[in-house]
C-alpha positions as CSV (number, residue, x, y, z in Angstrom):
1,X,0.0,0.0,0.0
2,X,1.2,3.8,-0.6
3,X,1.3,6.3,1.5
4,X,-1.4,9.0,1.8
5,X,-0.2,12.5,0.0
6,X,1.9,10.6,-2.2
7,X,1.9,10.2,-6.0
8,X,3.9,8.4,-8.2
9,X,5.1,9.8,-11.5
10,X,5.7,7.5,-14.5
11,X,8.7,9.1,-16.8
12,X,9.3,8.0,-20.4
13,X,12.5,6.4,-21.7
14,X,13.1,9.4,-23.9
15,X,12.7,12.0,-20.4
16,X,15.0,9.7,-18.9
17,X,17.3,10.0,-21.2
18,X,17.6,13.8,-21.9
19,X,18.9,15.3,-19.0
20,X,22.4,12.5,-20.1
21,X,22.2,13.2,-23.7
22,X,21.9,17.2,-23.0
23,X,25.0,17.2,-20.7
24,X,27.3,15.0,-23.1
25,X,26.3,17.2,-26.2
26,X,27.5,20.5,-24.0
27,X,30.8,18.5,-23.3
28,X,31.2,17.4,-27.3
29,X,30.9,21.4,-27.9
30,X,33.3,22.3,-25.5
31,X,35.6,20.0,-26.7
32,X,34.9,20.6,-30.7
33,X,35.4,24.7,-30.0
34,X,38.1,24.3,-28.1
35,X,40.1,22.4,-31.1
36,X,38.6,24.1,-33.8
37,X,41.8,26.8,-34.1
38,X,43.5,23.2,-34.5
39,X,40.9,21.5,-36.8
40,X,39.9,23.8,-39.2
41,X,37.4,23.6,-41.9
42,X,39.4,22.3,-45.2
43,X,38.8,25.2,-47.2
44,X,39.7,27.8,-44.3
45,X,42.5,26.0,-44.5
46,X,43.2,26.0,-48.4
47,X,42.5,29.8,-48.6
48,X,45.1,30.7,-45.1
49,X,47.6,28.4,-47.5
50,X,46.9,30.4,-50.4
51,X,47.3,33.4,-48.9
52,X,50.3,32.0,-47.2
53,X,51.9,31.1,-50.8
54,X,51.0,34.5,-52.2
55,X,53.2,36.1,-49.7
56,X,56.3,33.7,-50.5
57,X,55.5,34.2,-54.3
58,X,58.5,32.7,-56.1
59,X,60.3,36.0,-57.7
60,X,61.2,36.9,-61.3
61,X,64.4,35.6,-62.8
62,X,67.3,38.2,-63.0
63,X,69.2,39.0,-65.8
64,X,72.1,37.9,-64.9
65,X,70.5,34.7,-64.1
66,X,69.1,33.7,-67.2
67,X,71.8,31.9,-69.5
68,X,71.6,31.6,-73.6
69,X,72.3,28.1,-75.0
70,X,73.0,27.9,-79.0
71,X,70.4,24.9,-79.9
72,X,70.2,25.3,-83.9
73,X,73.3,26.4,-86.1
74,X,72.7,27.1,-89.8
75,X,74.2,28.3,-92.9
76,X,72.0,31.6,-92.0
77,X,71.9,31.7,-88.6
78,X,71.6,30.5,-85.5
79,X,68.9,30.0,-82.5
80,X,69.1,30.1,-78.7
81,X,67.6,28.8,-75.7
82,X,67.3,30.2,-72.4
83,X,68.0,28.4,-69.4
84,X,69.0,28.5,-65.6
85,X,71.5,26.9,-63.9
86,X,70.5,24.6,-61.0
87,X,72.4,26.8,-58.5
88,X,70.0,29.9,-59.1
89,X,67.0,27.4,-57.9
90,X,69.1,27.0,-55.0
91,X,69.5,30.6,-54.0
92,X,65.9,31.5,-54.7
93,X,65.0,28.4,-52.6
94,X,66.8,29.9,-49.9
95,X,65.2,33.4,-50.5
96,X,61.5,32.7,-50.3
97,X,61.5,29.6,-47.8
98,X,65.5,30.0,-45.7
99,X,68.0,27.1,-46.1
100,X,66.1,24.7,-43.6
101,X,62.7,25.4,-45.2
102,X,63.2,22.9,-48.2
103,X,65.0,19.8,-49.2
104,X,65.7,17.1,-52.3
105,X,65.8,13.8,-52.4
106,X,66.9,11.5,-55.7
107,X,65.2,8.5,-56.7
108,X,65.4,6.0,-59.2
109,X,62.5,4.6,-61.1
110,X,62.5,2.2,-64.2
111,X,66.0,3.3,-64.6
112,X,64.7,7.2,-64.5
113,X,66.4,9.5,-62.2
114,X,63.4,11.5,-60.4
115,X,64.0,14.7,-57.9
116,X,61.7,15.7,-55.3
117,X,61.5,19.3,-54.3
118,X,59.8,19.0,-50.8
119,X,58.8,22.9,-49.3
120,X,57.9,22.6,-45.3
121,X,54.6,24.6,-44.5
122,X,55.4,26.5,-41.3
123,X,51.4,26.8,-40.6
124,X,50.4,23.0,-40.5
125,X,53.9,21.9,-40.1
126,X,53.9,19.4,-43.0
127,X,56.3,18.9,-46.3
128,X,54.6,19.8,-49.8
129,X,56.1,17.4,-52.7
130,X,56.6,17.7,-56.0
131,X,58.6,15.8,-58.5
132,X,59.8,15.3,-61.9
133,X,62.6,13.1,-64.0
134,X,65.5,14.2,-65.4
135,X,67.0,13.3,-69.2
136,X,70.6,12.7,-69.3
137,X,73.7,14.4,-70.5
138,X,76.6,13.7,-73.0
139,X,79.3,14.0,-70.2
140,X,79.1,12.9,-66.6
141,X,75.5,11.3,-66.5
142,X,74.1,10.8,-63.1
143,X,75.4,13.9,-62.5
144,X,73.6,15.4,-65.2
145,X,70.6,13.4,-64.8
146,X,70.5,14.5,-61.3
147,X,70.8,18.5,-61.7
148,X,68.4,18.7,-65.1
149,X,65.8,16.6,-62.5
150,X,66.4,18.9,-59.9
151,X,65.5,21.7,-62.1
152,X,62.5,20.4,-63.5
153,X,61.3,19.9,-60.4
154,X,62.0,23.9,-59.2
155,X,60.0,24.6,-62.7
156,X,56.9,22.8,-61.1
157,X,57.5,25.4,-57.9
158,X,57.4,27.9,-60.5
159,X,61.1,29.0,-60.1
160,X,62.3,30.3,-64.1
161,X,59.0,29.4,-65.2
162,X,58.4,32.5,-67.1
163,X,61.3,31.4,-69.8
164,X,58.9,29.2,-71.8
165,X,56.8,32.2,-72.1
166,X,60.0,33.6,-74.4
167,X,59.9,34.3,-78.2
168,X,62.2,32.0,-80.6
169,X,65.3,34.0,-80.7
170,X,67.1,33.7,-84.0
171,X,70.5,35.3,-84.3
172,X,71.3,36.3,-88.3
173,X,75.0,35.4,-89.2
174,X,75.6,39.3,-89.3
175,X,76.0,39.2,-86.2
176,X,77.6,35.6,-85.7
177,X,80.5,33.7,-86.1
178,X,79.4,30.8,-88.0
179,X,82.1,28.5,-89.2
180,X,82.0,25.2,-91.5
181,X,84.2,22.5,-90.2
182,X,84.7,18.6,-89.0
183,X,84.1,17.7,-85.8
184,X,85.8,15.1,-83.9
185,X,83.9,12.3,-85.5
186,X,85.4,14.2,-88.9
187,X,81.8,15.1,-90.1
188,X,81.4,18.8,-91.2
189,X,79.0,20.6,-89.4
190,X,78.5,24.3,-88.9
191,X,79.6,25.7,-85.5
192,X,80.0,29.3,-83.5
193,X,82.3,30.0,-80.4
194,X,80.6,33.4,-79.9
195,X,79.0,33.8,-75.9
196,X,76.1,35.0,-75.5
197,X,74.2,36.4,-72.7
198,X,70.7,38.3,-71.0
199,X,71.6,42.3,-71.1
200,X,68.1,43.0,-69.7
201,X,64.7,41.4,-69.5
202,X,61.2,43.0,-68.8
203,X,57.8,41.0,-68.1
204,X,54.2,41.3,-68.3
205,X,51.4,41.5,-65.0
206,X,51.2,38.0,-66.1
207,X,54.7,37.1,-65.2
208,X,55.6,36.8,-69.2
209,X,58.5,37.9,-70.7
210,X,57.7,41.1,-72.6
211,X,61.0,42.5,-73.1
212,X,64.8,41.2,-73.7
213,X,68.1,42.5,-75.3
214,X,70.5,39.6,-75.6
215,X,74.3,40.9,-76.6
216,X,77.4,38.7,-77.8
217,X,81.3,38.9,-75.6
218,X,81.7,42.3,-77.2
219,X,78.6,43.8,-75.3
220,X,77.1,44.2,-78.7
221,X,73.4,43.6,-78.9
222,X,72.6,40.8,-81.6
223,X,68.9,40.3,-80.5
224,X,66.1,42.4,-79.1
225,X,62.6,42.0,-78.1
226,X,61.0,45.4,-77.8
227,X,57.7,45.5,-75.3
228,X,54.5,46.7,-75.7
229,X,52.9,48.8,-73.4
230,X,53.8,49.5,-70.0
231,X,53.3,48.1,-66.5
232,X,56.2,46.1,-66.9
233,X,58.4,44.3,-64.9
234,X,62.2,44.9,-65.2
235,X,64.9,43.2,-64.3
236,X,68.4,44.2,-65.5
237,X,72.2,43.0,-64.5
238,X,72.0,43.0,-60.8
239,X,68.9,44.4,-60.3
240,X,65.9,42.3,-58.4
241,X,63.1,42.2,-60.5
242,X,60.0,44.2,-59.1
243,X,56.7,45.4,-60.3
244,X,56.9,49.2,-61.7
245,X,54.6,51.7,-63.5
246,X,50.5,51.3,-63.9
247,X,48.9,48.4,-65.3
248,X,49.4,46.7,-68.6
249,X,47.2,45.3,-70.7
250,X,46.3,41.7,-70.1
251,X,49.2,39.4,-72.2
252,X,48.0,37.2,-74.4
253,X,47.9,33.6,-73.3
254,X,48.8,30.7,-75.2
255,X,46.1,28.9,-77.0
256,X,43.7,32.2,-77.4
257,X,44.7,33.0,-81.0
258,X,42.0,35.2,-83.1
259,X,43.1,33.3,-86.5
260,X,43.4,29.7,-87.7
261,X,45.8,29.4,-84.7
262,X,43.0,28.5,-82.2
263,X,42.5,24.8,-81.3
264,X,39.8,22.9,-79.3
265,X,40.7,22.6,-75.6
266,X,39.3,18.4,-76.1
267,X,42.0,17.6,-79.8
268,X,44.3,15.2,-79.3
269,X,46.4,16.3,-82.6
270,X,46.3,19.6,-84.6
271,X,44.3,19.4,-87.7
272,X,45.7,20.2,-91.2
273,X,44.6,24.0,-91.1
274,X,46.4,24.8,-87.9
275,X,49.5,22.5,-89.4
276,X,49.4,25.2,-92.1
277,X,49.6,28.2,-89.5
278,X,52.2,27.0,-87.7
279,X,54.1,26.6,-91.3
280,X,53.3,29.6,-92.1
281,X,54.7,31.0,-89.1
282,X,57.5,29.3,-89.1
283,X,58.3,30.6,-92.9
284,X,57.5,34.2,-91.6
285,X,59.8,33.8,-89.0
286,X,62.9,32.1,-90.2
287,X,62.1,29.3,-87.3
288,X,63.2,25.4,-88.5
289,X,60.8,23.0,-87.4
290,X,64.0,21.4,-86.1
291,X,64.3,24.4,-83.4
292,X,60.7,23.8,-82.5
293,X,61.0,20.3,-82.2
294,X,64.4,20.4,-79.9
295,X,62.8,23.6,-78.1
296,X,59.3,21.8,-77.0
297,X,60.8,17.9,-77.1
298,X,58.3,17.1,-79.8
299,X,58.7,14.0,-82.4
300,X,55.9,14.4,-84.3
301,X,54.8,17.8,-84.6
302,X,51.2,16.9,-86.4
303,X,51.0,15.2,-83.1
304,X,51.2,18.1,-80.5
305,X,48.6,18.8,-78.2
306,X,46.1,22.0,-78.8
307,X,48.1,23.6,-75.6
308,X,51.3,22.9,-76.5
309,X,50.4,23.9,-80.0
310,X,49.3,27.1,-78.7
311,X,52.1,28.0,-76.5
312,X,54.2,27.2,-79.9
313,X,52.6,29.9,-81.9
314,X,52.3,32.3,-79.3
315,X,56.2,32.3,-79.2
316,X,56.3,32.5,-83.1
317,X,53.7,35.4,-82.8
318,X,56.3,37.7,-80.3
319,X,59.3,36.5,-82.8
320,X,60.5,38.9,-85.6
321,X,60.1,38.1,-89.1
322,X,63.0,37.5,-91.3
323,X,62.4,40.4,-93.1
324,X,63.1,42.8,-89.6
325,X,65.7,40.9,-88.1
């Protein structure tokens, strides 16, 4: 029997049960707000890493930084390459990230030498990869396999990327030494001791070269690229290059061409018509299709790819014709 003045209450299993599941959701919260300066959303965390990367943008290459390589030598002339030597990634490396901020390792895959260019990320406290293989040289091979890998692998960082965005330089033999003799295999070739180097370079907003006087030993200039416009970036002998003057217009990028030099982001190969522009452009110019070939690493050239094909004629399009050089 009960007692008199008493009542007993009946709870449900779900009032039972709120009062518990109340007090463990408050401590969940806690805990989740106190990590969340530790645990951030992903894409907070991609846009403080962009941000981060903006501020250690990789600079401009200097002048005197940038060396010139004879590729082709003809009866008429020769071309030249631009390139950068693997210990100007090294001091830029140091520059933007400090000497303990980034490291290289070497490995070998299916007989392929690969570099890995590894930047540490101050913020979340983790190593960024990236990689690529290296093609070997006529003299001293691993070690030459080893510094063009290295180098490839600073281009993916964007260190000296802007030098594919250069025009084909052709030197006339005016202003050449170009001699006709045997090699050491006694096969006659044509050949030219001249050195050449970067006088001055300017780029573009969009971090492409817009501007570059090349001279021989002498000082004498044999090549120049005049710009157009301003709000240019210049970068002379011993000078750090650095964003001056008001805004250029926009450069144009490869692949947007207004004639038959426009391709189809989806084709696989260049069709006959654009095969015929880039002949045509190449006949304009004075380029070989052995320069473009050695230049981009291309076999086939019917078999380019519409961006590749469109980075080629944008560098034919900033390149002189015959007629001015």
């Amino acid at each position: 029997m009960r007692k008199r003045g008493t009542r007993l209450r009946k709870f449900s299993d779900e009032q039972f049960m709120q009062p518990r599941i109340c007090a463990e959701a408050s401590q969940i919260l806690m805990i989740a707000g106190q990590n969340l300066k530790f645990c951030p959303h992903p894409q907070r965390r991609a846009h403080r890493k962009g941000e981060k990367m903006e501020q250690n943008l990789i600079r401009l290459l200097k002048a005197d930084e940038i060396e010139c390589r004879v590729a082709v030598i003809k009866e008429n002339g020769l071309s030249l390459l631009l390139y950068k030597d693997a210990r100007v990634d090294q001091r830029i490396l140091d520059e933007t990230f400090g000497p303990f901020g980034w490291k290289r390792s070497h490995q070998s895959i299916e007989g392929n030498l690969y570099c890995t260019v590894e930047i540490h990320d101050k913020e979340t406290d983790e190593w960024v990869a990236k990689q690529d293989v290296g093609t070997m040289s006529y003299s001293e091979k691993e070690k030459g396999q080893a510094s063009d890998s290295f180098k490839r692998a600073c281009f993916n960082w964007g260190i000296g990327r802007e030098l594919y965005t250069a025009p084909f330089i052709w030197i006339p033999a005016g202003k050449a030494s170009i001699m006709y003799k045997e090699d050491q295999n006694k096969v006659k070739r044509f050949t030219c001791n001249d050195r050449f180097s970067v006088s001055s370079i300017q780029y573009s907003d969009d971090r492409e070269i817009s501007a570059l006087v090349i001279v021989n030993e002498r000082g004498e200039p044999v090549y120049e690229l005049k710009e157009k416009g301003a709000g240019t970036t210049a970068a002379r002998k011993g000078k750090a290059a650095s964003g001056t003057g008001s805004k250029a217009e926009p450069a144009q990028k490869p692949g947007q061409k207004k004639a038959a030099g426009k391709t189809p982001k989806d084709s696989a190969a260049i069709s006959k018509a654009q095969m015929d522009s880039l002949q045509a452009e190449l006949d304009r110019t004075g380029v070989t299709m052995e320069t473009v070939q050695s230049r981009y690493q291309i076999k086939e050239p019917g078999a380019m790819s519409a961006e590749l094909y469109g980075r080629v004629m944008s560098a034919l399009k900033r390149t002189k014709s015959t007629e001015a050089a």
